[in-house]
C-alpha positions in Angstrom: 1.2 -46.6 36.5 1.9 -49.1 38.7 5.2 -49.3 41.3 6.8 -52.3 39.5 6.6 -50.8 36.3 9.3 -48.1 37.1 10.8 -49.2 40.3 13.6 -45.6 40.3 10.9 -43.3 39.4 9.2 -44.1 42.0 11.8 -44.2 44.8 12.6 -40.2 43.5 9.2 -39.8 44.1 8.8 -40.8 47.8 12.3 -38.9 48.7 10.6 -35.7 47.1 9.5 -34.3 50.6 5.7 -35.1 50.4 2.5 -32.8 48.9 4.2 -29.5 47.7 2.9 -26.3 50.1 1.1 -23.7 48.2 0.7 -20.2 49.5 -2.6 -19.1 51.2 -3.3 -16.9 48.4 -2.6 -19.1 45.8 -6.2 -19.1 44.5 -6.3 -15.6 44.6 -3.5 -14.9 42.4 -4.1 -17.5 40.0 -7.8 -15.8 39.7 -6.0 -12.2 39.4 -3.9 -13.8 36.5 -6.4 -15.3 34.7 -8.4 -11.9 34.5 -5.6 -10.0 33.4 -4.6 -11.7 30.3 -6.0 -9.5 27.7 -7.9 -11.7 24.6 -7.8 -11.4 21.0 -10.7 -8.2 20.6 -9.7 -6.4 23.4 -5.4 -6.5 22.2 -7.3 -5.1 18.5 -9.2 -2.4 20.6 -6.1 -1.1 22.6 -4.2 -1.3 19.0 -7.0 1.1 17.8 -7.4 3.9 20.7 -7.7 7.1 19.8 -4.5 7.8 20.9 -2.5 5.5 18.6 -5.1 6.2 15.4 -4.9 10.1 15.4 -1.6 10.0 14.7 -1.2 7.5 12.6 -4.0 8.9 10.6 -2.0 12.1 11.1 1.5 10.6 9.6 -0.6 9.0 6.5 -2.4 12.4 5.3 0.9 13.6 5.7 3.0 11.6 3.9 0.4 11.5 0.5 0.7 15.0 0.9 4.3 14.9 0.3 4.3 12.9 -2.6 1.7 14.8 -4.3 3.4 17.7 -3.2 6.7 16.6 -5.2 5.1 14.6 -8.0 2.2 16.4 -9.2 -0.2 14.8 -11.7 0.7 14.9 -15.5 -2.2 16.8 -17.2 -3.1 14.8 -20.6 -1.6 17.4 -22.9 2.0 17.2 -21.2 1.3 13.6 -22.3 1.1 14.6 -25.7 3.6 17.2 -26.2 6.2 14.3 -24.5 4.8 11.8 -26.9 7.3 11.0 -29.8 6.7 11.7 -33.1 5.3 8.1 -34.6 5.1 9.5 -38.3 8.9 10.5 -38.2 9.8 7.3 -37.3 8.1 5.5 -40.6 11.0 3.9 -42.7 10.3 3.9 -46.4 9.5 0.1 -46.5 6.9 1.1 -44.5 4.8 3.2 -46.6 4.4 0.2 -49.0 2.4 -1.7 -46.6 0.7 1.2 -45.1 -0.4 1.6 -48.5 -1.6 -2.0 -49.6 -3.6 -1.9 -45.9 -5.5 1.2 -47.2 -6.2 -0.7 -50.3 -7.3 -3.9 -48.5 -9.6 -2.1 -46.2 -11.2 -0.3 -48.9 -12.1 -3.5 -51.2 -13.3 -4.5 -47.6 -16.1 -1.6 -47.5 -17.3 -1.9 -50.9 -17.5 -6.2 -50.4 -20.0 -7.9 -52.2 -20.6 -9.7 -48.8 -22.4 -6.7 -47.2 -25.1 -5.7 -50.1 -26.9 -9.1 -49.6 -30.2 -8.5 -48.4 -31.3 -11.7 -48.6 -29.8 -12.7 -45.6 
């Protein structure tokens, strides 16, 4: 950028006082900044110190422990005996095509179809 191109900006600049001053130790602290950011692995290995995963762990086994402890598995036959009763529920209309299905799957076992040996 050149000093006709932006004539104020310039003027600003020379009334800003000069070079700025940096402290003696400025390299120092910058260095001492730099090495204590923490990266990416080493945040995921503080998250996962002994002292927070114990706990945690702790809280977890605790918690399924609870809920087992107030729902306990249904065994099979509680299952059953809660079941309603299908056959009860049948209307009349009902037996009619219950009945025609029996027929057609018998005239389905004794088809024609599956005594050809020829095939």
């Amino acid at each position: 950028m050149r000093r006709e191109d932006d004539r104020e900006l310039w003027d600003l600049l020379s009334h800003a006082g000069g070079p700025p001053k940096f402290s003696d130790f400025f390299a120092r602290n910058v260095v001492r900044q730099v090495r204590q950011q923490r990266r990416p692995l080493e945040r995921v290995r503080a998250w996962l110190s002994l002292r927070r995963v114990i706990p945690a762990s702790a809280v977890a086994i605790g918690l399924v422990a609870a809920f087992i402890a107030v729902r306990p598995p249904s065994s099979p036959q509680q299952a059953l005996d809660n079941a309603p009763d299908v056959v009860a529920k049948v209307d009349a209309k009902d037996y009619d095509v219950v009945a025609d299905l029996d027929e057609l799957i018998a005239s389905d076992e004794n088809s024609l179809w599956d005594d050809n040996q020829s095939l």
